[in-house]
N, C-alpha and C positions, 0 to 999 in steps of 0.2 A: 504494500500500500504506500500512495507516493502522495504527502500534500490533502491526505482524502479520500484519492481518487487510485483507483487501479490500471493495472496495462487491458485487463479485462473490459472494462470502462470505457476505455480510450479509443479501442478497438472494436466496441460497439456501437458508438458515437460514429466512427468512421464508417461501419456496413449499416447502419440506417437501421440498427435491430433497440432503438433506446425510443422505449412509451414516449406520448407526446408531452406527457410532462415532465419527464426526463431530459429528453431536448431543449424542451425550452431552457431547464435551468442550467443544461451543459451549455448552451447559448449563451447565456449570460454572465455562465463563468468564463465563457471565450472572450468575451471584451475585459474583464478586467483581471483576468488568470495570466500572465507573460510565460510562465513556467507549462502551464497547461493549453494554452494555447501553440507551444512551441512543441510539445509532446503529440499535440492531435493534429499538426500539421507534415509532424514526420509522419506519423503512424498511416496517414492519410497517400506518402507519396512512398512509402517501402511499400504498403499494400500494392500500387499501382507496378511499381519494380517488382515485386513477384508473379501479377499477372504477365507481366511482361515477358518476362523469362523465358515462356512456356511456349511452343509451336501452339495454332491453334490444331481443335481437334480434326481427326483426320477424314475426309468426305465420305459418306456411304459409298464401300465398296474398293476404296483406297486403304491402302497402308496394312495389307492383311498379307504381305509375303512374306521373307527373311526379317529376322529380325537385325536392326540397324543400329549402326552403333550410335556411342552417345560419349558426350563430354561433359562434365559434372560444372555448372557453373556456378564459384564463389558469390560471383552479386545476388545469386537465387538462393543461396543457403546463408548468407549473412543478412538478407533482408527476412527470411522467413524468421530468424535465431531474433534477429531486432525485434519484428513484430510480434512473434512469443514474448519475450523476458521482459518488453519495455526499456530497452537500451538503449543510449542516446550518444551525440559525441563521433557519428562517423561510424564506419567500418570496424568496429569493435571485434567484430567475431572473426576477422579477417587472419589476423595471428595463429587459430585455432583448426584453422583450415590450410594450413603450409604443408603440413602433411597428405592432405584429402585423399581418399582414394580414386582412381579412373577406372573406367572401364571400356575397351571397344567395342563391347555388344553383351545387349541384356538379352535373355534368352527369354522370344517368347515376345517381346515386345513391339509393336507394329511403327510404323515411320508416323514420324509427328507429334511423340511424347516421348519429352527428356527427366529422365530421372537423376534426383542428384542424391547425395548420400553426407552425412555431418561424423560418423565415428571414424577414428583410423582405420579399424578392421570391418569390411563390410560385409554380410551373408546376402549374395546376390537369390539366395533360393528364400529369401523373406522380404515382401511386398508390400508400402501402405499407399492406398490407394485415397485420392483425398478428392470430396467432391462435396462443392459450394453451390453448385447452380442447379435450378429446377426447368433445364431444358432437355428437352424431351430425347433429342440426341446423345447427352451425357448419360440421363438414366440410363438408357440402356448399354452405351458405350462401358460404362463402368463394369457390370455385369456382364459382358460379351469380353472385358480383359480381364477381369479376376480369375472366369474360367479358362481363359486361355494361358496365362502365366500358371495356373494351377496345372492345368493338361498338360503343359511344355516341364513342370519337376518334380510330378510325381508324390511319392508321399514325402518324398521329402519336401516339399514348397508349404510355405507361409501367404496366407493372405489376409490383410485388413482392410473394409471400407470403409474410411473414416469419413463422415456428412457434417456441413452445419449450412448454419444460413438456411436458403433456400431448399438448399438440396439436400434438407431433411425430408423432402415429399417423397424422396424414396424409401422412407422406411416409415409413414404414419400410414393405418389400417386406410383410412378415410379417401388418402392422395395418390397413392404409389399404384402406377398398373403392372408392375411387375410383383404383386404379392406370392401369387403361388410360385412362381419363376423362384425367387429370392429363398423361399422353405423347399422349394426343390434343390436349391444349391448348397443351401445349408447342410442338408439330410445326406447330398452326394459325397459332399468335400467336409462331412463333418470332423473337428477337431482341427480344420489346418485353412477355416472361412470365416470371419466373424465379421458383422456388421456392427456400426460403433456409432452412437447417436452422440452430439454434442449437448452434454446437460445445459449449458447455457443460453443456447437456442431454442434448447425445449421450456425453460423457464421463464424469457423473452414472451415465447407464443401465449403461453399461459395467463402474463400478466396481461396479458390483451385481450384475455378472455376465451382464448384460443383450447378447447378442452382436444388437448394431442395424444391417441392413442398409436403406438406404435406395434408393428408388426413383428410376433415373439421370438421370432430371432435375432434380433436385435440388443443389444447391449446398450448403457448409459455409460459415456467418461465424462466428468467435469468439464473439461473446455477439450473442443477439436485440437487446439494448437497445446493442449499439454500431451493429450494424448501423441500428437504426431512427434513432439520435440522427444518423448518418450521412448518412443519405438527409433526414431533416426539416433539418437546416444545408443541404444541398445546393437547398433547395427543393420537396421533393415534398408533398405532402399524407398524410398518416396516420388511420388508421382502424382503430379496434378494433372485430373481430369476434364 
């Protein structure tokens, strides 16, 4: 907690997921906050640097040959490490990344998404799969490459779908058209597929009167970006959808 206010906070002010009367007063503290206003206008232009990073996603019917290689981009893991922890001052995580690992080819993964990776030692056979948007394309995108990374390493492979923002409709009973699809893959790939809801997305919805039941395969972590910064220390590979 910084001054009051958290990185959590700041970063919901920035995705537009803060009650109206939460804005208003994060509004108000923007004209006379210097420190907090300095904070939600980084957090405002890393978020925009990690979209950026990313190829967009790849056309119906493209990018489903070999799999291609890839190069791990520092500005894409030091802005994601920023907008997790609430770091400020520049390229901080930059240092911790002299090591980073590379790879020439991810196995399994189609042309158009770059994976990057944040521990020294990476286990290419464990996958987090990160998705924000509730376009109709991604949903199912997401689920046409968990099984497809999953089918390319056997039992040996790992996969997570980590959701927030919007692109929690894939996993509420109500929104997501891929329900049975989603407990079909659970049931298949059970033990080594788990879907992962953003507890502070689902609390957002809530407070707005939003009664969100999710579909029970589905798991709650505390924030998407604890969870993802979680699994990237531990070693896995990440990937924006």
């Amino acid at each position: 907690m910084k001054d009051g206010y958290s990185p959590e906070y700041v970063n919901a002010l920035v995705d537009g997921e803060l009650t109206a009367e939460e804005r208003e007063r994060a509004l108000a503290r923007l004209e006379r906050d210097a420190a907090f206003k300095a904070d939600t206008c980084e957090a405002r232009t890393l978020k925009e640097m990690v979209r950026g990073a990313y190829a967009e996603l790849p056309r119906p019917g493209h990018g489903l040959g070999p799999a291609y290689g890839w190069r791990g981009s520092w500005q894409a893991i030091a802005a994601l490490l920023l907008l997790g922890l609430g770091l400020g001052g520049g390229w901080l995580a930059h240092d911790r990344l002299a090591g980073a690992p590379t790879f020439d080819r991810l196995a399994g993964l189609p042309e158009g998404y770059q994976p990057v990776a944040l521990a020294s030692r990476v286990d290419p056979n464990k996958v987090l799969l990160h998705l924000d948007s509730s376009e109709s394309a991604r949903l199912g995108s997401v689920l046409d490459l968990a099984q497809r990374l999953l089918d390319e390493r056997g039992a040996k492979g790992r996969v997570e779908v980590v959701v927030n923002s919007s692109g929690l409709n894939l996993l509420r009973q109500d929104t997501s058209p891929y329900r049975e699809r989603i407990g079909h893959l659970a049931d298949h790939y059970a033990d080594r597929l788990d879907f992962i809801a953003c507890g502070q997305t689902l609390a957002r919805f809530r407070s707005d009167g939003v009664n969100v039941v999710l579909v029970p395969e589905a798991r709650v972590a505390n924030t998407a970006i604890g969870q993802i910064l979680d699994r990237m220390r531990d070693g896995w590979v990440y990937i924006k959808v």
